[in-house]
C-alpha positions as CSV (number, residue, x, y, z in Angstrom):
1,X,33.0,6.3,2.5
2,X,32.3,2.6,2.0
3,X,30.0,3.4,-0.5
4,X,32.4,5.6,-2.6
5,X,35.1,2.7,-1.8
6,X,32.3,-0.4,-3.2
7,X,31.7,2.2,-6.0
8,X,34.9,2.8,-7.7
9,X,35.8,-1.3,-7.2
10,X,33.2,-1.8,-9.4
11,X,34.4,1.0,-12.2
12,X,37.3,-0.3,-11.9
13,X,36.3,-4.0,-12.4
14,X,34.1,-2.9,-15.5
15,X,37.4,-0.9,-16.9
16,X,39.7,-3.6,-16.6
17,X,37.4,-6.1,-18.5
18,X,36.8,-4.0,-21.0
19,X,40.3,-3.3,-22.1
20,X,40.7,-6.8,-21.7
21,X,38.0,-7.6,-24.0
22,X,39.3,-4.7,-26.3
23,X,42.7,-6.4,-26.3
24,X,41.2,-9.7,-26.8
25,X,43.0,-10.9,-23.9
26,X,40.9,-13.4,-22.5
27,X,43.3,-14.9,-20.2
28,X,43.7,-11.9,-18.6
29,X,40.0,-11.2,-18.3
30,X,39.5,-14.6,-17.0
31,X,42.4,-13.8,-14.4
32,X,40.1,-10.6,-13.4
33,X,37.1,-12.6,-13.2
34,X,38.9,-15.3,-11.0
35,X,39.1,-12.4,-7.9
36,X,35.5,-11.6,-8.2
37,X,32.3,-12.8,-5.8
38,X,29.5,-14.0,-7.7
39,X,27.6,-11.0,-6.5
40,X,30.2,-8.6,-8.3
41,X,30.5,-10.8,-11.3
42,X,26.7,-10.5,-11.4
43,X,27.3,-7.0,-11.0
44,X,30.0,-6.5,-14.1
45,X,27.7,-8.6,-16.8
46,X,24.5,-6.4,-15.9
47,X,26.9,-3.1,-16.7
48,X,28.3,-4.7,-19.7
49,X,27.0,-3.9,-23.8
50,X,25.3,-7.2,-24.8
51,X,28.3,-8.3,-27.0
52,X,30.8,-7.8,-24.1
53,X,28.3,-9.3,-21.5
54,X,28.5,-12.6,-23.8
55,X,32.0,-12.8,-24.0
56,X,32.7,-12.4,-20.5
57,X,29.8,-15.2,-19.8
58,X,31.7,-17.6,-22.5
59,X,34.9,-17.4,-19.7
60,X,33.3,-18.0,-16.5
61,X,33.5,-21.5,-14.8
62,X,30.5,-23.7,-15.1
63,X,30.4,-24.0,-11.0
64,X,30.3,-20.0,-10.9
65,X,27.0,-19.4,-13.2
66,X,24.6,-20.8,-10.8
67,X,25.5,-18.4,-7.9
68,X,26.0,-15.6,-10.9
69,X,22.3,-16.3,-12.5
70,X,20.5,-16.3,-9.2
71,X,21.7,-12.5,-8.1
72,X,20.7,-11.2,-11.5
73,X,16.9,-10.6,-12.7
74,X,15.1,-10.0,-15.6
75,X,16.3,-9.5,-18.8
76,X,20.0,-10.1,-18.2
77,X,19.7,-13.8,-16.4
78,X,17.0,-15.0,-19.4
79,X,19.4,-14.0,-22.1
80,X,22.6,-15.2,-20.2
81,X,20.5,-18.5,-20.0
82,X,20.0,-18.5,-23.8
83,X,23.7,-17.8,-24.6
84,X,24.5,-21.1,-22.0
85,X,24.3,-25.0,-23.2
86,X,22.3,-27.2,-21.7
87,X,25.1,-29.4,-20.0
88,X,26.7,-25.9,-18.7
89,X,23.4,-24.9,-16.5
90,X,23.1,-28.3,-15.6
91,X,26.6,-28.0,-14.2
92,X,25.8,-24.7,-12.9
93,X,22.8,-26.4,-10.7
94,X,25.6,-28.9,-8.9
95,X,26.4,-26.7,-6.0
96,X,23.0,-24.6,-5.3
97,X,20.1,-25.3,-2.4
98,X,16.3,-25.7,-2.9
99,X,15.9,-22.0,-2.7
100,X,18.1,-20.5,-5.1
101,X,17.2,-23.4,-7.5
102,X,13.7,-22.7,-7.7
103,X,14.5,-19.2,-8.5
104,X,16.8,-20.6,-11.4
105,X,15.0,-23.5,-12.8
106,X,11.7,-21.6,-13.6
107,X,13.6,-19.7,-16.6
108,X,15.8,-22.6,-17.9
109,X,14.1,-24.6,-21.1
110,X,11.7,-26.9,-20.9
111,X,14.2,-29.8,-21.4
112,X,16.9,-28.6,-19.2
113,X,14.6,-28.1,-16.1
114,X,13.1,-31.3,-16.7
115,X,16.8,-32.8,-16.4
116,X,17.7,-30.9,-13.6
117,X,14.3,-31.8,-11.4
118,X,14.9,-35.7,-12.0
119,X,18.9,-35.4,-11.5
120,X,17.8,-33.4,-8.1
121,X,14.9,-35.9,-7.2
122,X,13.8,-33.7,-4.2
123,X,10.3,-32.9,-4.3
124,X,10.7,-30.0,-2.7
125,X,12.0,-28.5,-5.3
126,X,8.9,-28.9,-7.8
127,X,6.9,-27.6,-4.3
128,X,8.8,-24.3,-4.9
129,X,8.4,-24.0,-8.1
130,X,4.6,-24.3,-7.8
131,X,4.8,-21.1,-5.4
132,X,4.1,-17.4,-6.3
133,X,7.2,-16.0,-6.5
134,X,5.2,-12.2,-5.7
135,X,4.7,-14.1,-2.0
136,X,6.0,-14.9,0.9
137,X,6.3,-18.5,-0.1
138,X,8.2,-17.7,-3.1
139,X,11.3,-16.2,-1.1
140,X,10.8,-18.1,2.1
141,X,14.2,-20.7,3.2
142,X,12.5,-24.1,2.5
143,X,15.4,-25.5,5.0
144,X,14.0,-25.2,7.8
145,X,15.3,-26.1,11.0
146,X,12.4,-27.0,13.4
147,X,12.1,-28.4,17.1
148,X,9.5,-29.9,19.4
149,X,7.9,-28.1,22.2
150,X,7.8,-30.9,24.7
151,X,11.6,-31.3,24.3
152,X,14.0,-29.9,27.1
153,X,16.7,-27.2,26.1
154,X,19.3,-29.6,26.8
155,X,17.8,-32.4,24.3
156,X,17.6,-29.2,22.1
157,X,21.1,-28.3,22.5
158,X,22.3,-31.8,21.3
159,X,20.3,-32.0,18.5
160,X,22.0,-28.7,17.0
161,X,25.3,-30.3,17.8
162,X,24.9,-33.2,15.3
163,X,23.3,-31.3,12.9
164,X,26.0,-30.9,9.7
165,X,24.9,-27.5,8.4
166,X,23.1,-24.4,10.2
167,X,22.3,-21.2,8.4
168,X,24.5,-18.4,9.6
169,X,22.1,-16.0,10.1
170,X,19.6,-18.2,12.5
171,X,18.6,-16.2,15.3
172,X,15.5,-18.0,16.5
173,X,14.4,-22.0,16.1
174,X,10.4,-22.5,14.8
175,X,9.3,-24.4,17.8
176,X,6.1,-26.6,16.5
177,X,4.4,-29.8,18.3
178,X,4.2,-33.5,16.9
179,X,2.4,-32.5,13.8
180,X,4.8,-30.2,13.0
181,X,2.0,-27.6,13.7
182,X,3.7,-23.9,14.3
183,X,3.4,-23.1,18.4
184,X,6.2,-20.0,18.4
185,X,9.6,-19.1,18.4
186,X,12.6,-19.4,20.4
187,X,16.1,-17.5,20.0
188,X,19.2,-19.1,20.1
189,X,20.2,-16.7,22.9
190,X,17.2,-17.9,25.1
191,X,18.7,-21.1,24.4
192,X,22.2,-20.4,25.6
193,X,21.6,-18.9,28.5
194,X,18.1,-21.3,30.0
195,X,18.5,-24.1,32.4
196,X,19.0,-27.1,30.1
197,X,16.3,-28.5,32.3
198,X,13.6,-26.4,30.9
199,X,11.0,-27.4,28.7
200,X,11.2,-25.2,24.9
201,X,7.3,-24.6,25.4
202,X,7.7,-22.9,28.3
203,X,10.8,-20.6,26.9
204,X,9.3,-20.1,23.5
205,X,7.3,-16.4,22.5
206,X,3.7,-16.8,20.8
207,X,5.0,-15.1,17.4
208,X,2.3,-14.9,14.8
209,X,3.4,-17.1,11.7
210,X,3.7,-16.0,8.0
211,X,0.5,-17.3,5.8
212,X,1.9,-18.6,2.2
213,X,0.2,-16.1,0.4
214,X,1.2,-13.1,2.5
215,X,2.2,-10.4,-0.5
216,X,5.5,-9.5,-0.6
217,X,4.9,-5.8,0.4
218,X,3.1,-7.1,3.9
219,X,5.8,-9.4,4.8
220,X,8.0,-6.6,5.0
221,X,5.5,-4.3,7.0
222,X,5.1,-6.9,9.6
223,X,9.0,-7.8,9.7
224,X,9.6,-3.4,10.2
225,X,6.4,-3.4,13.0
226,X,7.7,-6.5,14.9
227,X,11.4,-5.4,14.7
228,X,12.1,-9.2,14.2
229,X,15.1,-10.7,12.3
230,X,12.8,-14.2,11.2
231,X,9.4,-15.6,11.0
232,X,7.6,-19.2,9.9
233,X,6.0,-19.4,7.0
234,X,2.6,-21.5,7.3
235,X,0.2,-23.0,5.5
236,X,-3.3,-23.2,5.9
237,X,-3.2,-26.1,8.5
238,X,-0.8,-23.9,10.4
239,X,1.7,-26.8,9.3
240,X,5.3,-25.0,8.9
241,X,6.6,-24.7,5.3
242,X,9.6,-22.1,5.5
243,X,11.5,-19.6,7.2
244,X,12.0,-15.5,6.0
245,X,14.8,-13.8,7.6
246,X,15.8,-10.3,7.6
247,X,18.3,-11.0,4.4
248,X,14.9,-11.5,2.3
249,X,13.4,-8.9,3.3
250,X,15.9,-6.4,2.8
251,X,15.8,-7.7,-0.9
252,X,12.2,-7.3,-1.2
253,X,12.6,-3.7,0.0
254,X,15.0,-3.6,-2.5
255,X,12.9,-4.7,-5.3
256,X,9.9,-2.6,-3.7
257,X,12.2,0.3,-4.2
258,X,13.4,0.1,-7.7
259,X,10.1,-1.1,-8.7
260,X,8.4,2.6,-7.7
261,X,11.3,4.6,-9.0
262,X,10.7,3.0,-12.4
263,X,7.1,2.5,-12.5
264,X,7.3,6.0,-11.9
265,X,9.0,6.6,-15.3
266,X,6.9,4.1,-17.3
267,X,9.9,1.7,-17.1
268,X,10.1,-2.1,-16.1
269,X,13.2,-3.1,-13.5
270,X,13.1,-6.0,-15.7
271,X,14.8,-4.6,-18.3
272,X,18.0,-4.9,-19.6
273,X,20.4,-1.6,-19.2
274,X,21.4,-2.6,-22.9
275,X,18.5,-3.8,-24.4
276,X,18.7,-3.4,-27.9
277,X,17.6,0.0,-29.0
278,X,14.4,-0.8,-31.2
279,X,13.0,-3.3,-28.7
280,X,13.7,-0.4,-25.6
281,X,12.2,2.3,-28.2
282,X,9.3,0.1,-28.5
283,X,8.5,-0.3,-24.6
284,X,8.7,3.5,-23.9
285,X,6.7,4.0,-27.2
286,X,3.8,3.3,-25.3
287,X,4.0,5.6,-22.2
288,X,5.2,8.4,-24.5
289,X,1.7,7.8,-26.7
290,X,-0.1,8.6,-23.7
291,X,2.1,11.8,-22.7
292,X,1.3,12.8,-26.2
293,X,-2.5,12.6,-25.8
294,X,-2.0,14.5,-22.7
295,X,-0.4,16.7,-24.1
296,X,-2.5,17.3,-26.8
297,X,-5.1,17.4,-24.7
298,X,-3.9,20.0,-22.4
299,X,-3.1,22.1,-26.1
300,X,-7.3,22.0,-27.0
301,X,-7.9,23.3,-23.4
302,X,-5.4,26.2,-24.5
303,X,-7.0,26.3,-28.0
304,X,-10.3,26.7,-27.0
305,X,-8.8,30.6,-25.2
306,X,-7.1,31.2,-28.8
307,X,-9.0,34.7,-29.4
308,X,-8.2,35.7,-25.3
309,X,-4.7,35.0,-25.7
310,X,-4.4,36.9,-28.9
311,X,-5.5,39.5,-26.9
312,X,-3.5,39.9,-23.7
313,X,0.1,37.9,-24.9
314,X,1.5,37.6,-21.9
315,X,-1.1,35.0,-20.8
316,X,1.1,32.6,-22.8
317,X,4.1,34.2,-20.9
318,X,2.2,33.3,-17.4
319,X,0.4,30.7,-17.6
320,X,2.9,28.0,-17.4
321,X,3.2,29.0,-14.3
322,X,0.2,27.8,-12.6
323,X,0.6,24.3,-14.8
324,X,4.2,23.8,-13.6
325,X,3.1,24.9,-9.5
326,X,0.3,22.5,-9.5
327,X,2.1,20.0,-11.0
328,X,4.9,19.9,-8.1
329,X,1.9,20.6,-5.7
330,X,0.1,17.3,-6.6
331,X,3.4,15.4,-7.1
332,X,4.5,15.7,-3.2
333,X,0.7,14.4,-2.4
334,X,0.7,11.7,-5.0
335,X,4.0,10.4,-3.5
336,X,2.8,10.8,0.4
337,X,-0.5,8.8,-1.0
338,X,1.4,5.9,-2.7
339,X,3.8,5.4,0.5
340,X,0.7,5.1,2.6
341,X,-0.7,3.0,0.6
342,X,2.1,0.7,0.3
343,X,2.9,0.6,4.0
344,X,-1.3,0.4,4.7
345,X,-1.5,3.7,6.6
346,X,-4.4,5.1,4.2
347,X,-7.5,2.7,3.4
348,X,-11.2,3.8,3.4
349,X,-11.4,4.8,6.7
350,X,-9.0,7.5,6.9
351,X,-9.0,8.4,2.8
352,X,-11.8,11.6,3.5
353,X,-10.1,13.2,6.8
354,X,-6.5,12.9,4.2
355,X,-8.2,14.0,1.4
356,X,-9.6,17.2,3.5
357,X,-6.2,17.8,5.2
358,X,-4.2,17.5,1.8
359,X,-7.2,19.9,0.0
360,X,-6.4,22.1,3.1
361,X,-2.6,22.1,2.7
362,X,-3.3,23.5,-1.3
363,X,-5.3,25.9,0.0
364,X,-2.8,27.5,2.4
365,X,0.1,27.4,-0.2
366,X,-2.2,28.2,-3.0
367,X,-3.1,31.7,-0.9
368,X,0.5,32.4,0.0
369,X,2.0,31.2,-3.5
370,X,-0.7,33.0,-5.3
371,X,0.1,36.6,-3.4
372,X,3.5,36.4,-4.3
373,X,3.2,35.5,-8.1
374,X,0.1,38.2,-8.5
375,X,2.7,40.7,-7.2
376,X,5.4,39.6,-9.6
377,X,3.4,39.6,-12.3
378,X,1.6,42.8,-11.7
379,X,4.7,44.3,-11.4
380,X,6.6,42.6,-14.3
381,X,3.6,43.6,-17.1
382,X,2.5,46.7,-14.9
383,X,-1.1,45.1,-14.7
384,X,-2.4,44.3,-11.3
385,X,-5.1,42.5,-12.6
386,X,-3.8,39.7,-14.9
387,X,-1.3,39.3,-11.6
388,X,-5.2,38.8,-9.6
389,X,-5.8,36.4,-12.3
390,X,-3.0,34.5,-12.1
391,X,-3.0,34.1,-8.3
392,X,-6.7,33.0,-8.2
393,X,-5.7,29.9,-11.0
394,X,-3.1,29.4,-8.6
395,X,-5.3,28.9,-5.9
396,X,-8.1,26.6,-7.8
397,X,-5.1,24.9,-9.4
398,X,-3.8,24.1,-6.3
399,X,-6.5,22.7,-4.7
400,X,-7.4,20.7,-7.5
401,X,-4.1,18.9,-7.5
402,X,-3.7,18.1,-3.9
403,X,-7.6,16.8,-4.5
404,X,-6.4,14.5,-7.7
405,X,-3.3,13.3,-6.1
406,X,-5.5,12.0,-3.5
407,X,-8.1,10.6,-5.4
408,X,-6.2,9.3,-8.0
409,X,-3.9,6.7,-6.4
410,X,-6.8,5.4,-4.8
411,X,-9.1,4.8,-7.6
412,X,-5.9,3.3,-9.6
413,X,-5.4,0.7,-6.4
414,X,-9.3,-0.1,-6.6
415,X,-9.0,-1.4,-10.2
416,X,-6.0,-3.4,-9.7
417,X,-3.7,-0.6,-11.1
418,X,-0.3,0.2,-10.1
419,X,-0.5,3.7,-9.0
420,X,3.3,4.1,-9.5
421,X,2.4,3.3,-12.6
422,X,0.0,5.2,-14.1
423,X,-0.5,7.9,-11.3
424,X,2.0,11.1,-12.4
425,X,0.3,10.8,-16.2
426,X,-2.9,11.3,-15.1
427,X,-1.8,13.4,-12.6
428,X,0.0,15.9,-15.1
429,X,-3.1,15.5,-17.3
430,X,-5.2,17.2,-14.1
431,X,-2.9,19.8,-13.5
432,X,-2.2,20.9,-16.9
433,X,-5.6,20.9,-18.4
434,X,-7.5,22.5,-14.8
435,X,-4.4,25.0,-14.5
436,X,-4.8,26.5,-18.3
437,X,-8.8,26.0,-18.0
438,X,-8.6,28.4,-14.9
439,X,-6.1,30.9,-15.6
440,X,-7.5,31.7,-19.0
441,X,-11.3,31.4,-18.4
442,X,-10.7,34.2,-15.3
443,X,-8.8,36.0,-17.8
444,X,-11.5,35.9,-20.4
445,X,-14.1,36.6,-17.6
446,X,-12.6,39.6,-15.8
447,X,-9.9,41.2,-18.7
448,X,-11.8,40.9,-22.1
449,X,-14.1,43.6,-22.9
């Protein structure tokens, strides 16, 4: 309900700013805008054609672009950036932390970011830049809040109280010793309720820290199997460097998320919605080149059975059947392959006993699916053994699939290739080309005199 609440507040913002815009009321629109979070804002401009996107952008405060320009990604912020003066995203820096400036700065111009790092003067800040943004130490909190483990929970307790600013969602304190070497955690619960006499070192829990270059995908897979809400982030010294909370790792689901659904398509989620339409033409030309040679590919195979199909026509009638089954067949293994890859539940040591199970799982379906079509199709062309034909292709096809959708994901992963990716073209290719290969070579075997 929520949802469906959230959704139509944001159709309704988007209408109301385009009529606005339409009107050419800009005092209105900017009265719209005034209501808005940055997060909805953010929202509106990344629904909006380019030319009402820069409009809208031209009316917002100064002090509201930062927080805008660090929820939106991609395409959208760079070109928001562009449309921006320099003085205006200098302005827009004023009010933002270390974090969300390192996410910022890395896309402003050279001369801006250059301004902004010496008006800023923290060193921290060119320390985040210099992370990998694809790991743990690009999203980690670099304002971290750290305490000693030889100090007592009462010493503890007063040292929160005169500090100025605490994040709200702190759950735990990094406990670390005079080097500021990680020793644990503590959560602010254990805090509350301990003797104030008692030493942190002997409340804390032995958490294992966060290494600076943990990928992005891991961090989340140990955040799900330790059901914790925070963690350190170290470096190689074990000295502590940051904090990751539950609220970045929800986004890197997030991201995780969008990034399969689109890979999936041949798509980047760094696109813009409205791109313009020769430079979007452009970037699916290429993923639509290699569904062509596919394609074509799979028309030879059918080719080469030219004088069979001649023949007996309803082999053309059928045998998109067997392409279209093993296609789905292969698809639900791909998927179950790329998951476990993702959350590490299949590596080399399992791969063979998955691969045989999956093979196994074709074969089943393949035996019952392949009954049932061979009796349709027997009945439907009153010829019992093109229905034979077409359940034994079935079968192989079958088979084959589950065996490609296996295999293929993890070759892909072993050359540094996004199975998301690249996985359902090749996989399609498989199923297409071994699906017409064995329907019409058992045809031509077993039905042409």
């Amino acid at each position: 309900m929520s949802e469906s609440i959230a959704q139509e507040q944001s159709d309704l913002n988007l209408e109301h700013i385009m009529n606005d815009l339409d009107s050419n009321a800009l005092y209105d629109a900017r009265g719209h805008l005034h209501g808005l979070l940055p997060a909805e804002i953010a929202l509106l401009l990344s629904s909006l054609p380019i030319d009402y996107r820069n409009q809208v952008w031209s009316i917002i405060a100064p002090e509201m672009m930062g927080a805008v320009l660090v929820i939106l990604q991609g395409e959208v912020r760079t070109g928001l950036i562009e449309q921006a003066t320099a003085q205006n995203l200098i302005d827009a820096t004023s009010d933002l932390d270390i974090n969300d400036l390192a996410i910022l700065v890395g896309d402003f111009p050279a001369v801006v970011r250059d301004k902004v790092l010496e008006r800023k003067g923290d060193s921290r800040l060119e320390t985040a830049l210099s992370y990998d943004g694809r790991t743990a130490a690009g999203v980690m909190d670099l304002n971290v809040l750290t305490i000693k483990a030889d100090l007592t929970v009462d010493a503890v307790l007063q040292y929160l109280r005169g500090q100025s600013k605490i994040a709200a969602n702190m759950d735990s304190l990094i406990v670390v010793d005079e080097h500021d070497k990680y020793r644990g955690m503590i959560s602010v619960s254990t805090l509350l309720i301990s003797d104030t006499h008692l030493v942190i070192s002997t409340l804390m829990e032995l958490e294992k820290a966060i290494s600076l270059n943990m990928a992005l995908p891991d961090v989340a897979l140990l955040f799900e199997q330790r059901e914790i809400l925070s963690a350190a982030v170290v470096d190689e010294e074990n000295v502590v460097k940051g904090r990751v909370s539950i609220d970045d790792v929800l986004d890197i689901v997030r991201d995780e998320a969008e990034h399969v659904v689109l890979s999936s398509a041949g798509l980047d989620e760094e696109h813009d919605l409205f791109s313009p339409v020769l430079v979007s033409a452009r970037r699916r030309a290429v993923w639509l080149a290699v569904n062509l040679f596919t394609a074509f590919l799979a028309s030879w195979v059918i080719g080469l059975f030219e004088a069979t199909i001649e023949q007996i026509v309803a082999l053309a009638v059928l045998m998109p059947i067997v392409a279209s089954m093993g296609g789905i067949a292969g698809s639900q293994t791909l998927t179950l392959v790329i998951r476990g890859l993702a959350l590490h539940q299949i590596s080399s040591s399992n791969a063979m006993k998955f691969l045989a199970k999956e093979v196994s799982i074709g074969l089943v379906n393949g035996t019952v699916w392949s009954i049932v079509v061979a009796s349709l199709a027997g009945m439907w062309f009153s010829n019992i053994p093109l229905g034979m034909m077409l359940g034994g292709a079935m079968i192989i096809n079958l088979c084959c699939a589950s065996f490609a959708g296996v295999l293929i994901p993890l070759f892909l992963q072993k050359k540094g290739i996004d199975p998301a990716l690249a996985g359902g073209v090749l996989l399609t290719t498989v199923t297409d080309v071994i699906g017409f290969m064995s329907f019409l070579g058992l045809a031509t075997i077993f039905l042409i005199n």
